[in-house]
Each structure stands twice: as C-alpha cells, then as structure tokens.
C-alpha positions as CSV (number, residue, x, y, z in Angstrom):
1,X,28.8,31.3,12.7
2,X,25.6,29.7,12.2
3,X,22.4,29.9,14.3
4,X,21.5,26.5,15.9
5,X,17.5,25.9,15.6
6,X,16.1,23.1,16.8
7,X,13.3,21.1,15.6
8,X,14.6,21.4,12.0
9,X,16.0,18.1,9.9
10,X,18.5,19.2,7.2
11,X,19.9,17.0,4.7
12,X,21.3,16.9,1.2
13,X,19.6,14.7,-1.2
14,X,20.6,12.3,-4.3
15,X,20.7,15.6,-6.5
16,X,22.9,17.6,-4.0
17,X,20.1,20.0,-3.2
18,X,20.0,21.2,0.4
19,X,16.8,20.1,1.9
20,X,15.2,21.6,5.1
21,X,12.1,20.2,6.9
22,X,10.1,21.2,10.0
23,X,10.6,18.2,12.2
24,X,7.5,17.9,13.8
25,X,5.2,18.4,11.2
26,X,7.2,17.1,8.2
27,X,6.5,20.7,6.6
28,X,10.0,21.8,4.1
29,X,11.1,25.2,4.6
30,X,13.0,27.2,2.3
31,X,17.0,26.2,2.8
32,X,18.0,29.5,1.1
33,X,16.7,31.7,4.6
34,X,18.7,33.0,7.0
35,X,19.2,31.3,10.0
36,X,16.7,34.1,12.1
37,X,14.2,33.8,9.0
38,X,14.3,29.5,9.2
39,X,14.2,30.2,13.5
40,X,10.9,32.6,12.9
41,X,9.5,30.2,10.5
42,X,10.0,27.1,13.4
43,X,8.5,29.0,16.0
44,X,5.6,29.6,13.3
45,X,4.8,26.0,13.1
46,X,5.4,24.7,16.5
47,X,2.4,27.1,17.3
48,X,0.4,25.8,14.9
49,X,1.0,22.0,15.6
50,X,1.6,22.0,19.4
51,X,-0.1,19.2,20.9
52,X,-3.2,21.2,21.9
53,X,-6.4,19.4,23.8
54,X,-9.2,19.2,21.4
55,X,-12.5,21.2,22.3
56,X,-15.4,18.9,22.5
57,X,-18.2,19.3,20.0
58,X,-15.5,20.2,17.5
59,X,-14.1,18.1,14.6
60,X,-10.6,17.9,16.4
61,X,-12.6,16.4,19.6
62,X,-13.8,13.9,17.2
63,X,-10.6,13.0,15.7
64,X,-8.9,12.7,19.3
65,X,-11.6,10.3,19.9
66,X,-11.4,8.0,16.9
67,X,-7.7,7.9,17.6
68,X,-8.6,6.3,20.8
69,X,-11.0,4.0,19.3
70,X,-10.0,0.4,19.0
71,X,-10.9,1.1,15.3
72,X,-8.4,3.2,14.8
73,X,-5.5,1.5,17.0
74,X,-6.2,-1.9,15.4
75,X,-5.1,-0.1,11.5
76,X,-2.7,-1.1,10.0
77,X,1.1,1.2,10.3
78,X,0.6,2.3,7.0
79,X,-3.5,3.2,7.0
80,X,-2.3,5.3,10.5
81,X,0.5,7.3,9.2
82,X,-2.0,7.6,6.2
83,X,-4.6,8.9,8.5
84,X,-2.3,11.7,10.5
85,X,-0.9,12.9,7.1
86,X,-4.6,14.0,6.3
87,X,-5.3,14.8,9.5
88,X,-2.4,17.4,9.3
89,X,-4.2,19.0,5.9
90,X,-6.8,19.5,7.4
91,X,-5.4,21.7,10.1
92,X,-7.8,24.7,9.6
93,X,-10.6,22.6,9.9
94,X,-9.4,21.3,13.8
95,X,-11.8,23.6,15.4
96,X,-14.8,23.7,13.6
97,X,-17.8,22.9,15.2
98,X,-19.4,19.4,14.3
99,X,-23.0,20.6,13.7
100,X,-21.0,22.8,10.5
101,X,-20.8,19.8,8.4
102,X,-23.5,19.0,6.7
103,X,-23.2,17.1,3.6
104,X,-23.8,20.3,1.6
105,X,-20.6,21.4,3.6
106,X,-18.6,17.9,3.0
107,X,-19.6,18.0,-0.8
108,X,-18.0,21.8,-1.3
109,X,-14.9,20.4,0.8
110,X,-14.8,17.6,-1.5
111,X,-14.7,19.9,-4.7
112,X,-12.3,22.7,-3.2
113,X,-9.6,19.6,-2.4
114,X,-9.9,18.2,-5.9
115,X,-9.0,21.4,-7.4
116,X,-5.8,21.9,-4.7
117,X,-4.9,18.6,-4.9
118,X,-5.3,14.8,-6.9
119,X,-8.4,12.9,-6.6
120,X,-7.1,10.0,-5.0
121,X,-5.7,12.2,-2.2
122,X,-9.2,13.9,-2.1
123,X,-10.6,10.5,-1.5
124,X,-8.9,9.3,0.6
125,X,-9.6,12.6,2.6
126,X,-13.6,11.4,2.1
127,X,-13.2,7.8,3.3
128,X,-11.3,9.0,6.7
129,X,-13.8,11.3,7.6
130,X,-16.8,9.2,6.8
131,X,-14.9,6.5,9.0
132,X,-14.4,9.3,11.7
133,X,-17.6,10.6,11.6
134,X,-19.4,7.1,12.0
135,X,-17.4,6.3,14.9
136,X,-19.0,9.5,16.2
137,X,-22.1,8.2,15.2
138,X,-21.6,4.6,17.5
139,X,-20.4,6.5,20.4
140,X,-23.6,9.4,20.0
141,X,-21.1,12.0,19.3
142,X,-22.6,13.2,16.5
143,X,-26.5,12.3,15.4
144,X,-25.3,11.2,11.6
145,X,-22.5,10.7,9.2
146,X,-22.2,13.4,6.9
147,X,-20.3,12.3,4.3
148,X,-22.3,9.0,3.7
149,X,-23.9,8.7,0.2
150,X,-21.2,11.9,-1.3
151,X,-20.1,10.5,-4.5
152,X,-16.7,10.3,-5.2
153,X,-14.1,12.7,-6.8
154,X,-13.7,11.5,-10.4
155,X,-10.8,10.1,-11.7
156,X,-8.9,11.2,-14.8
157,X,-10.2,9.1,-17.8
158,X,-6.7,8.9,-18.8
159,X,-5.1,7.5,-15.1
160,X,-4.3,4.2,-15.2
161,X,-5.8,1.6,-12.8
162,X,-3.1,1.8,-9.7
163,X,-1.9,-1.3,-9.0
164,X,-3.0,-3.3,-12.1
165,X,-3.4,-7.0,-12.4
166,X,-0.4,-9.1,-13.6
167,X,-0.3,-11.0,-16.7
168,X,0.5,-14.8,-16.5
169,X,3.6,-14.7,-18.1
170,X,4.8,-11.2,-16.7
171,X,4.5,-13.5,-13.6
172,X,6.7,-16.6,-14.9
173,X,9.4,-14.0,-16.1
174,X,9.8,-12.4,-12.7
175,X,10.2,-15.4,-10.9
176,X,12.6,-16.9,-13.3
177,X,14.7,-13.9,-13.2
178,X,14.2,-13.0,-9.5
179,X,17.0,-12.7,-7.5
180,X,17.7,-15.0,-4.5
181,X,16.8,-12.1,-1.9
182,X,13.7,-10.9,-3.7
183,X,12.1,-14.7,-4.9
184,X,10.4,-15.5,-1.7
185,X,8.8,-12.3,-1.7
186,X,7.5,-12.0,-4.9
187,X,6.5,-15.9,-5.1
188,X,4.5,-15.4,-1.5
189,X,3.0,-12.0,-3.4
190,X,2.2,-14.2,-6.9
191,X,0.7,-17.1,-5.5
192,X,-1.3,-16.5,-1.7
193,X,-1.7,-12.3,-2.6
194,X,0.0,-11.3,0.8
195,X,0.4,-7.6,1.4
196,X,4.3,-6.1,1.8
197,X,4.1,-5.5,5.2
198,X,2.7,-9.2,6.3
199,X,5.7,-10.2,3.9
200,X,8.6,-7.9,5.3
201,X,6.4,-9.1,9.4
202,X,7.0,-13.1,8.7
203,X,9.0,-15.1,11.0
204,X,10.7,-18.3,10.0
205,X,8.9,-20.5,11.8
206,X,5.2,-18.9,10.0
207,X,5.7,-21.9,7.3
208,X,6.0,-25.6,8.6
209,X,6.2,-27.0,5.5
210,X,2.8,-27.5,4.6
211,X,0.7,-23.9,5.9
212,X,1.8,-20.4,6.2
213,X,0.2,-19.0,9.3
214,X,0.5,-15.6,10.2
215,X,-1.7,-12.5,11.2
216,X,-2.9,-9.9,8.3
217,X,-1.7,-6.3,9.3
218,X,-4.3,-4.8,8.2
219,X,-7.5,-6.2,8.9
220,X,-5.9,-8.8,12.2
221,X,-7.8,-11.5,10.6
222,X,-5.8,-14.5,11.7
223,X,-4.6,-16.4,8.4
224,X,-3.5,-20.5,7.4
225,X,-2.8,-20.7,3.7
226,X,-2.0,-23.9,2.1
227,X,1.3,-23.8,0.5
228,X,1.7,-25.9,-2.4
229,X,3.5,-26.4,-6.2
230,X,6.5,-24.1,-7.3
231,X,5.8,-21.6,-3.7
232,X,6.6,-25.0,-1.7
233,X,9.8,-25.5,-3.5
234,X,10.7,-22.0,-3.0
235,X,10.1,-22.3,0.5
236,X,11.6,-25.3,0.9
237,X,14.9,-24.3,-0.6
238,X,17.5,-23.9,2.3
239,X,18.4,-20.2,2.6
240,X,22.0,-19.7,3.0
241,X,21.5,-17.4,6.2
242,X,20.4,-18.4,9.9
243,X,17.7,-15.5,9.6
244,X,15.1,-15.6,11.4
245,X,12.5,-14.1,8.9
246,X,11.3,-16.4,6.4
247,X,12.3,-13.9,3.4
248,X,15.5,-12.3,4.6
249,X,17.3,-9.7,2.7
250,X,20.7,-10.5,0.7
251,X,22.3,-9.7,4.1
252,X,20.2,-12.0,5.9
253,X,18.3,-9.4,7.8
254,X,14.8,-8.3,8.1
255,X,13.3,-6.3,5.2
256,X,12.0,-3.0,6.0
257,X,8.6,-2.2,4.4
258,X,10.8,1.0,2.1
259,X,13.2,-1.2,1.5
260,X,11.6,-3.9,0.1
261,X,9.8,-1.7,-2.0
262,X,12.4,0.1,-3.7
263,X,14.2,-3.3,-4.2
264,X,11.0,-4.4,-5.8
265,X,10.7,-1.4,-8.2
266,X,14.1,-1.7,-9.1
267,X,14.1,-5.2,-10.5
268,X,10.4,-4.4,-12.0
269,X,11.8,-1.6,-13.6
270,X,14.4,-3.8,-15.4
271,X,11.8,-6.5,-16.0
272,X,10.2,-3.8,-18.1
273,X,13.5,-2.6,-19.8
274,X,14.0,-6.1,-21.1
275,X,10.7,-6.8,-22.3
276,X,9.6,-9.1,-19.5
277,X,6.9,-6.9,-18.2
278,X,4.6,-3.9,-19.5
279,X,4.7,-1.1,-17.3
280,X,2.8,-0.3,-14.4
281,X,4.0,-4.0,-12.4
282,X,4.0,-3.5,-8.4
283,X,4.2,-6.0,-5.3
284,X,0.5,-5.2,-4.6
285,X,-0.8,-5.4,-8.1
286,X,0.0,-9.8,-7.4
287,X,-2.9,-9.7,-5.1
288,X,-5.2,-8.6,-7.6
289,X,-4.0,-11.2,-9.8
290,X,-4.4,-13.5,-7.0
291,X,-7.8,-12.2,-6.5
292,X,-8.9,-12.1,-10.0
293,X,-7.6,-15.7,-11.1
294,X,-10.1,-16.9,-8.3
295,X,-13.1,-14.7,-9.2
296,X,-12.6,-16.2,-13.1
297,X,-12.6,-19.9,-11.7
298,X,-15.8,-19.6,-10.3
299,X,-15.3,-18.3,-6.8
300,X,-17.6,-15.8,-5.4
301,X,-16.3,-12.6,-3.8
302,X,-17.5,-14.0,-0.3
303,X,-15.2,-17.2,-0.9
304,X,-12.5,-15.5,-1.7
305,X,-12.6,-12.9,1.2
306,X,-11.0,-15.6,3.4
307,X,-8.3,-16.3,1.1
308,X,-7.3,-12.5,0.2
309,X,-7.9,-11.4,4.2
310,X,-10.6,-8.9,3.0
311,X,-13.2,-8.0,5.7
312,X,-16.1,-8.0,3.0
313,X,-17.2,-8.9,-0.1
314,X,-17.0,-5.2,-1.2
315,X,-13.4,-5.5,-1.1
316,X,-13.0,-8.2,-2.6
317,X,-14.8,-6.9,-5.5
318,X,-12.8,-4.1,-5.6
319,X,-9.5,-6.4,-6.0
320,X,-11.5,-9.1,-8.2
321,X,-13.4,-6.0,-10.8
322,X,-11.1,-6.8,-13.2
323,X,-12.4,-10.9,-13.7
324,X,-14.2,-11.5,-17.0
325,X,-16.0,-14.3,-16.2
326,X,-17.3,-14.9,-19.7
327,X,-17.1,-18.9,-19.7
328,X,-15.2,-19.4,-23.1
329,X,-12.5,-17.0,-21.5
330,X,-12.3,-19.1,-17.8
331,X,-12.0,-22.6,-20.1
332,X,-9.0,-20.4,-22.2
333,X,-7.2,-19.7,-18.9
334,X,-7.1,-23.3,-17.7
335,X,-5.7,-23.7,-20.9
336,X,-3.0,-21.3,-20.9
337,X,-2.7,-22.7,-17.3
338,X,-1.6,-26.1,-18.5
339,X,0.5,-24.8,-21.3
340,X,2.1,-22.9,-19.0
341,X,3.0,-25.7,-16.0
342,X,5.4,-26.8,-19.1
343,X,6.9,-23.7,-20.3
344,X,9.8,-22.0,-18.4
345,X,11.8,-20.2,-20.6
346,X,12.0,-16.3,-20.5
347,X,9.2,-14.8,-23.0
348,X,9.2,-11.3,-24.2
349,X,5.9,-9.7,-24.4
350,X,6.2,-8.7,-27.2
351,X,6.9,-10.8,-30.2
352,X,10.5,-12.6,-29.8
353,X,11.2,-14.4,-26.7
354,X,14.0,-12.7,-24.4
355,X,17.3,-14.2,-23.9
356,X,17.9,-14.2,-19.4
357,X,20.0,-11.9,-18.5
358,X,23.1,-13.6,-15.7
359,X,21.6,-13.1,-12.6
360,X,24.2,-10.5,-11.8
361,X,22.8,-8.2,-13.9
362,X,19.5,-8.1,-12.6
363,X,20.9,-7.4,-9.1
364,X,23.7,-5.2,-9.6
C-alpha cells in the first residue's frame, strides 16, 4: 500500500515517464524514491519555501515590496510568473542584507549564473533586480541601484536572434495556408504586431469594422489601430461560431495563451517542412516585422512606439534593430510591396514554387 504525501503533482508524460513535482515550488523530485524518501524530501521544501515574512533591510524585504508596488501589479501575467520563477533561484539570496550588493557583488553574481545557467536566463535575472532595486531607490529603501551600468552576459556568437523578423513572402504563405481557427490570429500578428496574450484577451466587439480597440497586456497603454486591406476582410468574414472572442478556437472557444502557441508552432513547423518558411518563424517574431517594415519607411522609433504599444523609444529600437534603412533598399521594398499586392500563389523559398497543400493537411 502506498504512502499518501500531499503537496506532490504526479503525472505520466507523452513518453510514458513517471513525472513527480513538488507542488508548491514547481521543484521535480525523483519518481524512483520510496514513498518515506519522496515524504522527507516534501517536508524538505516546504521549509524552504513557506511563506515566511521578509526581514527588512534584506533583499527579500525588497522583493516583498516591489511585489506590492503598482509597478509590479500592473506587469503583464507572463513578465509576473517570469519574475517569481527568478525570484525562486534566487532563494539563497532571500536574506542577504541590502548594503551586501555592491556592483562588484552584482557583477560576480552575474558571472557565477552564466556559468550555471544560459545567458538569456542570466539576463533576465539582471534586468529584474535592477527593476527591483530602483523601485527601492524611489521609495528610499536603498540609497542606489546596484546593478545599473553592469554590462550584459554575452550571447553565444552562434545563437540565433530569438524571435526573428519575417520575410514578406514567409508572411503571404502562412496566411494563404492558415487554417480557419489560426488566420485571425496570425493576420492580427502580421499586420498591427499585437502580442499573444492581447490576441488570445480580445472580445468580439474590440473591432467595429473600422478600429480594433483594446488594452496592451503588457505595458496598459490603451490602443485604436486602424484596420484596413486583406486584415479587414479577414475580420469581416462571418465566423461560423456565436463566440464571443474575436479569434475563437476551431471549437468556438477562447484560446488560451499555451494553446495558441503550440497551435501556432505546429502549423509553422509544417510551413517549414514544405518550404514555405525558413526556420526559426514565431507569433512574436510578426511584431518585429511589423516594427521593422515601419522603421524602413521612414518612421522614427518614437512614431512607431504608439503603433507597436512600446513605452519608449528604446524598445522600439530593440524590435526595429533589424531595419536597413539604406534608401535604394526602402525604394526595393515598395517595390516588392506592389509586386506582391498581385501575387498570391504559394512560393517556396527556395527555388520552385510549392504546390498548397488541402487545407486538411495543414490542420490534421
């Protein structure tokens, strides 16, 4: 008869494999203990993560305070959980006193995660403690930001750029080969740059036939984008549903953020298998596209802000770096523009053009 331990999640995954996971703290445990070993190992963790009352004057006093900040309750879901999962590695560092870091100090904890972990994590890691520490710096918790002016953990020379632009006609082959459930989506992603979770949050009523108003996630910047060409006819087309979000599922319902994003990588994964895109496609990669097409007409990174939902023109930047705004190369892409108003057919990449695939075997 087996031992019943609670605050344990145990499933069995795609593979078959047991999996066992401390339920609190999202820690895996080792499946193959007994059921006294897994019960010691529970109790282990619940000590360490109990909900404990920071000291003040330590680092976890800090964090409890940015947590209550509006700053941080105004983040976006995603940037949160984001937040908390580095919050949790950083567990040994809860109680250490504030006046310890010193950007001597921040610099060595930069270095000692790179060479545990990736550099984006370790990034990441940099970027929510600067933003903690200059919260603590507004409220006079602490006299300065620490890790303001560290230099970032480098990036492998041979990591791609995450979330890469689009090509023009990787985007014309998706949306001629998009399924029903998955078009609104991706056109709203192609043409205005909206993020997944403002796409999975939009109620029906968010497009009246001419705008799409609606609320960015993650900066709460209140958006109206003009809807026009080939995204107004997708939006106009009648769904066959009575949903009530604007881009339902195939079931009609509401798309969840992981849901829509395995959907997405599915279909871009058989984009790529047929030639219709390179690797490396994703939903977010569109708004860099989006962002970059701008920056190469002649828009500067503080026009575009509004357009993107970017709370400065470093952002933007960062979405538009990509823009070569060499003149001869913006007067080719209005070329390729106009060329491409008239072309619809499927194109492969490559050098032969790709006959569609039925619909069906996109999708199933």
């Amino acid at each position: 008869m087996r031992l019943r331990v609670r605050g344990i999640k145990r499933f069995t995954d795609r593979h078959g494999k047991t999996r066992l996971y401390h339920r609190k703290s999202g820690t895996p445990i080792d499946p193959a203990l007994s059921d006294a070993e897994i019960a010691a190992r529970v109790a282990e963790l619940d000590r360490r993560f109990a909900d404990k009352t920071p000291r003040p004057g330590t680092l976890g006093g800090l964090f409890d305070s940015y947590r209550r900040s509006p700053r941080f309750t105004r983040l976006a879901p995603r940037t949160k959980a984001d937040y908390e999962r580095i919050w949790h590695a950083l567990h040994k560092l809860h109680e250490r006193d504030l006046l310890d870091f010193t950007p001597g100090f921040c610099a060595r904890l930069r270095d000692v995660t790179l060479a545990r972990k990736k550099a984006g994590f370790t990034n990441h890691m940099m970027a929510m403690l600067s933003s903690v520490f200059r919260h603590g710096v507004e409220y006079e918790i602490v006299e300065r930001n620490p890790v303001a002016g560290l230099s970032k953990a480098p990036m492998p020379r041979e990591r791609r750029r995450p979330n890469r632009p689009w090509q023009a006609q990787e985007i014309r082959n998706a949306l001629d080969l998009a399924p029903p459930h998955l078009l609104r989506p991706l056109a709203l992603a192609a043409y205005l740059g909206l993020r997944r979770g403002d796409i999975t949050a939009l109620p029906r009523n968010a497009y009246d036939g001419r705008m799409l108003r609606f609320r960015a996630s993650k900066t709460g910047r209140t958006m109206a984008l003009p809807v026009v060409g080939r995204l107004k006819q997708i939006l106009d087309a009648e769904i066959e549903n009575q949903s009530m979000c604007l881009c339902p599922t195939s079931h009609g319902d509401k798309w969840t953020d992981g849901g829509l994003s395995a959907s997405m990588r599915k279909f871009f994964a058989r984009l790529v298998e047929m030639g219709a895109a390179q690797p490396g496609i994703t939903l977010h990669g569109l708004k860099h596209s989006v962002a970059r097409a701008l920056r190469e007409a002649g828009y500067s990174n503080a026009e575009i802000a509004p357009f993107t939902a970017h709370d400065d023109e470093r952002t933007t930047a960062h979405y538009s770096s990509t823009a070569d705004l060499n003149p001869m190369l913006t007067e080719m892409a209005h070329v390729i523009e106009r060329g491409t108003n008239g072309e619809q057919k499927v194109s492969n990449l490559g050098t032969k053009t790709v006959k569609p695939r039925s619909r069906k075997s996109l999708i199933g």
